[in-house]
N, C-alpha and C positions, 0 to 999 in steps of 0.2 A: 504494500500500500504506500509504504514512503510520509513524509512528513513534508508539509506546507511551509515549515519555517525551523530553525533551528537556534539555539541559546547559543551565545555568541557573549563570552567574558567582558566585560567592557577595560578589565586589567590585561586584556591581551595584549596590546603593545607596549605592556613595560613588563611583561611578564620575563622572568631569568631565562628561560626557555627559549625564548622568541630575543631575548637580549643576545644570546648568546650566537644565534644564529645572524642575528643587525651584525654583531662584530664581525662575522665571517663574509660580511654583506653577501649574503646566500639569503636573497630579496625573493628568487625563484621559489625556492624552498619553503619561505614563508606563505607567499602566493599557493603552491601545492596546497600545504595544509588548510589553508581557509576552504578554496576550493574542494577539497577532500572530504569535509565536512558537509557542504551540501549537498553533495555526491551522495554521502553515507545515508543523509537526512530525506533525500529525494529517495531514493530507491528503499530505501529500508534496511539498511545493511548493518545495521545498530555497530558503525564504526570500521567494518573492513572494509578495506580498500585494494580491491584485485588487482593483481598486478597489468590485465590488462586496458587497464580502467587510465592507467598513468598519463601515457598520451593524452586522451581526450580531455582529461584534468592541467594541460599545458607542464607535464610534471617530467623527470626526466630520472632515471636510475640514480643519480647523484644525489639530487634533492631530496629522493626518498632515503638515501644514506644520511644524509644530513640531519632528518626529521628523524631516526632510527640511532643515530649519536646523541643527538641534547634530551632524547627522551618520549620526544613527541608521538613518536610513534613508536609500536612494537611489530620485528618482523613475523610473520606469520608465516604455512604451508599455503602457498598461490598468493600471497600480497602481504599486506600490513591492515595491525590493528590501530585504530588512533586511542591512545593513551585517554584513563579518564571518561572515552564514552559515554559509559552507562552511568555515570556519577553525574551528567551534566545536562544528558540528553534524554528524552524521553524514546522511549524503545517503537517500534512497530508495534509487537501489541499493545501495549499502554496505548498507545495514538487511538491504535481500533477501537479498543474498548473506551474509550473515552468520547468520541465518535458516536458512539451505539449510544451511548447513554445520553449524548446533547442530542441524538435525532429523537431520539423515545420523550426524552423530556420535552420538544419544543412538539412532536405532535400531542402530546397531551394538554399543553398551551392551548396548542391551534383547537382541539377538541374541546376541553371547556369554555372559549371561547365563543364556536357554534353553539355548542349549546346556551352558553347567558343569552345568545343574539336569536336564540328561536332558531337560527338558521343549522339544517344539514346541506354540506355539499356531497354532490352527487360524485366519485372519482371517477366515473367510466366516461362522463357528458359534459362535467363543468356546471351541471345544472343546478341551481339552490332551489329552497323548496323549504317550507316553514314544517317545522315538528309538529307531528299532531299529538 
């Protein structure tokens, strides 16, 4: 399912991690990981990042060394994990389930609402029509 937006530290650019990579100016590398995290957050991948995923993420085998030396990432079997994930980020299921519950909850809205207003809508017509 993938996630709509993702938690984004606002201490991320002074963070040691990210300091340490400014000093190496490995700007690329930095770049990867932002990008990596949307990647993670769009597809659903609660943090891994396949190794054939790099390219398209403007990322290059270095950069992912780079991210995998300061910490930022962990190497994995087919790619890398981003460090901290699940501590920052809400998972695919968490997303879903939480999803289910604002649709459940806002057609029970829309439902008590018909009914204060006398109105049932029709779902197959569009048609309203007063409760008898």
């Amino acid at each position: 399912m993938g996630l709509p937006w993702i938690r984004l530290d606002t201490t991320m650019a002074d963070h040691p991690k990210i300091l340490a990579l400014v000093g190496q100016k490995a700007f690329q590398a930095i770049t990867l990981h932002t990008f990596a995290m949307t990647y993670s957050g769009k597809h659903g991948t609660d943090g891994f990042i396949p190794r054939e995923a790099l390219p398209m993420l403007h990322g290059r085998l270095s950069d992912a060394k780079k991210l995998v030396s300061v910490g930022l990432w962990t190497e994995e079997t087919g790619g890398w994990s981003i460090h901290g994930w699940d501590e920052y980020q809400v998972s695919d299921d968490e997303a879903k389930k939480r999803k289910e519950k604002a649709k459940a909850a806002a057609e029970e809205r829309w439902r008590k609402e018909r009914v204060r207003r006398g109105l049932q809508a029709d779902n197959t017509h569009g048609i309203r029509r007063e409760l008898a």
